[in-house]
N, C-alpha and C positions, 0 to 999 in steps of 0.2 A: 225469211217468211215473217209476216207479219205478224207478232201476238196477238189479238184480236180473230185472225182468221184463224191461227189452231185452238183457239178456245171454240171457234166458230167448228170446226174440223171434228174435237173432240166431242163436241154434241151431237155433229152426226153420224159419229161411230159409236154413243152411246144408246141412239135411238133406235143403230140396229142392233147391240147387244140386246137392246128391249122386245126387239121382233123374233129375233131368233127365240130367246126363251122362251115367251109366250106362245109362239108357234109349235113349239118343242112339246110342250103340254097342254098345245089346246083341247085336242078330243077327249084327255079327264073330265071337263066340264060339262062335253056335248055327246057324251056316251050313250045316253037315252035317248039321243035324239037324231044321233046317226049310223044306229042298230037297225031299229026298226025298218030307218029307209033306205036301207041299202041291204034289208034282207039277212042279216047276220046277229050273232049274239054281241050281248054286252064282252064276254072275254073276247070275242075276236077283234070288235073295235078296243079293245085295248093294248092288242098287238101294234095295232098304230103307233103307239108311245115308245110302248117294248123295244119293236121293229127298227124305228127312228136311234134308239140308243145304242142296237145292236150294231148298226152300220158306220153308226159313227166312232166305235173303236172300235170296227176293224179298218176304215179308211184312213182316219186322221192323219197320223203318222206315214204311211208311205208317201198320201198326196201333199202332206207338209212337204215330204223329201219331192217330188216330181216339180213342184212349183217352189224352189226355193231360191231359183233365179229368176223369176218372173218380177217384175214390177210394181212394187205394193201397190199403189192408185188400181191398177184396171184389175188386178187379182181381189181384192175386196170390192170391187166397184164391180164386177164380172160375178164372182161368189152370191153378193146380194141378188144381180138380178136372175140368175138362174133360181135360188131361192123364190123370190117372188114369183117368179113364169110359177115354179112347180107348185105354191102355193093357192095361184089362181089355176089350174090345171084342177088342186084338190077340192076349189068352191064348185067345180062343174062338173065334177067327175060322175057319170052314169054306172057303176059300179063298185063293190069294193073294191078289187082287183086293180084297178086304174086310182085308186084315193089312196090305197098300200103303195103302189107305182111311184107315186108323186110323191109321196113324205121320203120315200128312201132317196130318191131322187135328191129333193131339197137336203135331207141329212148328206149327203156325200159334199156338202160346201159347208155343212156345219162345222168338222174339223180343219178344215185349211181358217174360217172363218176367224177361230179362237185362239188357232195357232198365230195368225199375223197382226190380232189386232192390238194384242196391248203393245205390243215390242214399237208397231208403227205411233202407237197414241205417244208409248215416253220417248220417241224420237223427236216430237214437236215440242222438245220441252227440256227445260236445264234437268241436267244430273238427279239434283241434289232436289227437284222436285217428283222424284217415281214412284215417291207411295201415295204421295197426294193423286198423283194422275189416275193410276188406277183404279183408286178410292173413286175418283170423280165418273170415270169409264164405270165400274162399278154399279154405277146407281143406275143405270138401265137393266139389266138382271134384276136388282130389286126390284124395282118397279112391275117385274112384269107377274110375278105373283102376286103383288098387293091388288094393279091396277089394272095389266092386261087378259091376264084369266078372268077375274071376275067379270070385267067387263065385256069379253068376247061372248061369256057365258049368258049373260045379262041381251046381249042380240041376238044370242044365238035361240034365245027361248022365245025373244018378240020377234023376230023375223026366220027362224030355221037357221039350221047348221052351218049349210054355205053363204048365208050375212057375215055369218064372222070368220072365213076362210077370206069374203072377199075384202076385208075390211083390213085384214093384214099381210095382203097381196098389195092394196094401194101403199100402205106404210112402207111395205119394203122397197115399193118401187120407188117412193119419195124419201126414202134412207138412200139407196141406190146412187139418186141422182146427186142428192145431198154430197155424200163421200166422192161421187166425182168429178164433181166443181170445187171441193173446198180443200180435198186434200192435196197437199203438194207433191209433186213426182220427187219420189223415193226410191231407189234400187237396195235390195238389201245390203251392198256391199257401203249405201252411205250412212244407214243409221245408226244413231249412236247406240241405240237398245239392242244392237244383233248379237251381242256376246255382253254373258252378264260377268258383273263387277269383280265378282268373288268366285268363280267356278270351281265346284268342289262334288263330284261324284258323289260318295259315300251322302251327301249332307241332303244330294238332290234323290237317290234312291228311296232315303228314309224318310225324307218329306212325300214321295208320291204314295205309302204304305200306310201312312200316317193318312194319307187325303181317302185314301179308301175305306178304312177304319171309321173313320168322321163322316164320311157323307153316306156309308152304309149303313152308321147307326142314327144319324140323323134321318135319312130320307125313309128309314123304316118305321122310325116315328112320325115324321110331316106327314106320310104319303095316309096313315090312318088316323091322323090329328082330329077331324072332324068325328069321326066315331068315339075315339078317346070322350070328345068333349057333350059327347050327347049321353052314353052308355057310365061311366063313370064319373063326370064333373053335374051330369045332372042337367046342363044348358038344354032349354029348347033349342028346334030345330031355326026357329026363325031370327035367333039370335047367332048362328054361326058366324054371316056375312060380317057381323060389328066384327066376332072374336077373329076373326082371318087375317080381318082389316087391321085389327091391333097389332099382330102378330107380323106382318107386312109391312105396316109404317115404321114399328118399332128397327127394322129391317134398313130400311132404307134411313132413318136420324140413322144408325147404325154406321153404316157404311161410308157416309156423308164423313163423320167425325176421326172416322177410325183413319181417312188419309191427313189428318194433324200432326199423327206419331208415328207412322208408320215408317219412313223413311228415318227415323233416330232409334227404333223399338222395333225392328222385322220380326225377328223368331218371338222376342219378348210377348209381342202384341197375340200374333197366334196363340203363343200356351195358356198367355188371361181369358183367350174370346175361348177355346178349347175347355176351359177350366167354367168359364160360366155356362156355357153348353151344356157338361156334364152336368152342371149346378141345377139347372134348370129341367133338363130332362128325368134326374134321380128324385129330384123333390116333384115332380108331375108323379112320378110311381108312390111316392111316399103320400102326400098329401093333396090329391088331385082330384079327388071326392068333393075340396070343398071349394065352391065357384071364387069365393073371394081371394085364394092361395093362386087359383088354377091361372086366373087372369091376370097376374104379375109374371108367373112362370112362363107361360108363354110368350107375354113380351120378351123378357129373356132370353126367350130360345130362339124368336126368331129375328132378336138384333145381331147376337151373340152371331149365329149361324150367316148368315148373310154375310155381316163385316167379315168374316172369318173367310170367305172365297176371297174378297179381296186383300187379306192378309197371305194368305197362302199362294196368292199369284201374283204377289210382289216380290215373297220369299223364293220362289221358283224362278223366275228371271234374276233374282239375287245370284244364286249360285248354280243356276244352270251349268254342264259341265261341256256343251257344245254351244250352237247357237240357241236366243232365247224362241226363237218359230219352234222349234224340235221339242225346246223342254215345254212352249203351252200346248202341243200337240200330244205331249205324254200325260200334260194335266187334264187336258179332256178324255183323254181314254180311261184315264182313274176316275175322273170322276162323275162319267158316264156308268164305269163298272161299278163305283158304289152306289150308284139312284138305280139300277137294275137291280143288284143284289139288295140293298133296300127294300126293294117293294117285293120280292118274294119272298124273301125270308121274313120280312113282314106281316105276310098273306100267309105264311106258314105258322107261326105265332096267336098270329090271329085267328083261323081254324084250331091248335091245338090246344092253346094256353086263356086265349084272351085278349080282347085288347090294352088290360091295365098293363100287361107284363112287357109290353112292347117301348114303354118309354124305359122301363127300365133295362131293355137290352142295348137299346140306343145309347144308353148312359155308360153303360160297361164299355162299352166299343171306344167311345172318345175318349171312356179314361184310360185306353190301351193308348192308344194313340199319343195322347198326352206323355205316359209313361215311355213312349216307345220316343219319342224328341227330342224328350230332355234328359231323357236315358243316356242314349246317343251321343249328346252335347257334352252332357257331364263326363261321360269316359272320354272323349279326344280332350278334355281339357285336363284330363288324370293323365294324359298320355306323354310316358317322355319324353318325346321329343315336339313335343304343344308347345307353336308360338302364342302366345296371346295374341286372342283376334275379337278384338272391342267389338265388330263389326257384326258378330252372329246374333250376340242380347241386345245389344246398341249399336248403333250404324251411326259414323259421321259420316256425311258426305264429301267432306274434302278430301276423305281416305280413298272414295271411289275412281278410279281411272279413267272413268267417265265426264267428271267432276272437271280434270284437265281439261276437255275438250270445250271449244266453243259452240254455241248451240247451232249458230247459223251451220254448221258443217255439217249437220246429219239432215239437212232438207234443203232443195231446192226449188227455189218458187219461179 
């Protein structure tokens, strides 16, 4: 396969990592505006978010396992467009009942979706490039809180709710098409990404406990960050959009940079972006009163956090202990369960404590987390019979088994 066309390849698996997201949480945006017209409360059009998360850990994983002989091209090319159908099903939909219909629908491709796409992205690519690649796959996810919420939100208020159901019904259908003219036919049994380098049970358990911790205590602060920044930093309301934005761009340079090191620094990189997280989310509770502190912090939180999904699903294909489809399918069911458990226990917080108190739960969470990896790490390296393994803090690539292989062997064009 031609280099050139998997660069071409990995843009358009990045564009639908971008749809998916932003589809994932568009109705936050559009809450007020597709209540009213379809008869229901703002909690109930909230379920649509909930609802979409709930289906996708309980799917992910069995239909990872049903389709794990299927042929990547038309399984992600097939995944997208039923996506999209259900998408444009939800810009028309004449009830709730049929707009609930349609998201579950769409979420039941969400998990095969995450489970196949990074493994096929560093198939189109040497070894010794996997954390870059990710990093690059990556910045569709970012993007889509900086650029695709806001801006769905932004149509959805000049033209109504289903402008922006149908505006990322066409994107996925031209994602769709994208991935299945660009991508090469691949069978799982040729990619080189299908079993990861280092497979190591215990390392993969404590990493998905660890992703729950982090995106529970993060997404309990994201999902109330806007209240944070009106109620205690003091910000007008008209200034949110900039502060979102910063927190969003900072996200994606984030993400961008962090595939540099990634592949030399796997676990390392995680415990620094985990460690600036906490940084950032504990000083939001300490000193987040005053706007000039508040607006650094934030950046922080949300380069930190961002780079750190793609830090953490580098490391997960690192030492997956089966194939890597299985282990992004159990990283989306963690970290589906932390943005659910997030937002309640958030909402819970928020009704009994406040919202100052909420970053600072967030902070305790990831410093658990933190604690709980390199806890982990530090006793198998106390451990008698510990080989040194350069490859947990620092990764060479030429150690990877993968690394042997030639690239042309894991795609077929």
């Amino acid at each position: 396969m031609h280099e050139r066309r998997a660069v071409y390849a990995l843009a358009a698996l990045s564009a639908a990592t971008f749809c998916y997201v932003t589809t994932e949480v568009l109705p936050i945006g559009l809450l007020t505006l597709i209540a009213p017209d379809l008869g229901r409360s703002r909690s109930e059009a909230g379920l649509l978010v909930t609802g979409y998360a709930v289906v996708v850990m309980i799917v992910a994983l069995p239909l990872t396992r049903v389709t794990r002989r299927v042929p990547r091209r038309p399984l992600l090319a097939g995944a997208l467009g039923v996506f999209a159908a259900a998408t444009a099903v939800s810009a028309f939909a004449t009830s709730y009942e049929v707009l609930l219909a349609a998201r579950l629908v769409s979420a039941t491709t969400n998990g095969v979706f995450w489970a196949v796409v990074f493994p096929v992205a560093i198939s189109m690519f040497p070894a010794n490039l996997r954390g870059r690649i990710v990093a690059r796959l990556s910045i569709g996810n970012a993007l889509g809180p900086v650029l695709g919420v806001p801006l769905s939100t932004w149509l959805g208020g000049q033209a109504g709710w289903r402008a922006a159901f149908v505006a990322m019904a066409v994107f996925g259908f031209v994602s769709c098409i994208a991935v299945a003219l660009l991508l090469p036919s691949v069978t799982p049994q040729q990619r080189a990404g299908d079993i990861g380098p280092m497979p190591d049970r215990p390392r993969f358990v404590v990493l998905l406990l660890a992703t729950i911790l982090a995106v529970t205590g993060a997404m309990g602060a994201f999902t109330y960050m806007t209240v944070f920044l009106l109620d205690v930093s003091g910000f007008a309301a008209a200034s949110l959009g900039l502060l979102l934005f910063v927190q969003g761009s900072f996200g994606v340079a984030g993400t961008w940079a962090v595939g540099r090191v990634l592949d030399r620094f796997p676990l390392g990189v995680v415990l620094v972006l985990l460690g600036l997280l906490t940084a950032a989310m504990l000083g939001l509770y300490g000193v987040g009163a005053s706007k000039a502190l508040a607006i650094p912090l934030l950046a922080v939180a949300g380069m930190s956090f961002s780079s750190l999904i793609a830090g953490i699903q580098h490391r997960v294909m690192q030492v997956a202990p089966s194939t890597t489809d299985m282990a992004s399918a159990s990283l989306s069911v963690a970290f589906n369960f932390g943005l659910a458990a997030g937002s309640l226990i958030g909402a819970g917080l928020l009704a009994a404590a406040g919202v100052r108190v909420i970053p600072l739960f967030g902070g305790l969470l990831t410093a658990v987390a933190i604690a709980l990896l390199a806890g982990h790490e530090m006793s198998r390296r106390r451990g008698r019979n510990h080989k040194p393994d350069h490859s947990s803090w620092s990764a060479r690539p030429s150690r990877s088994r993968d690394a042997e292989k030639p690239p042309a062997t894991s795609v077929r064009t």
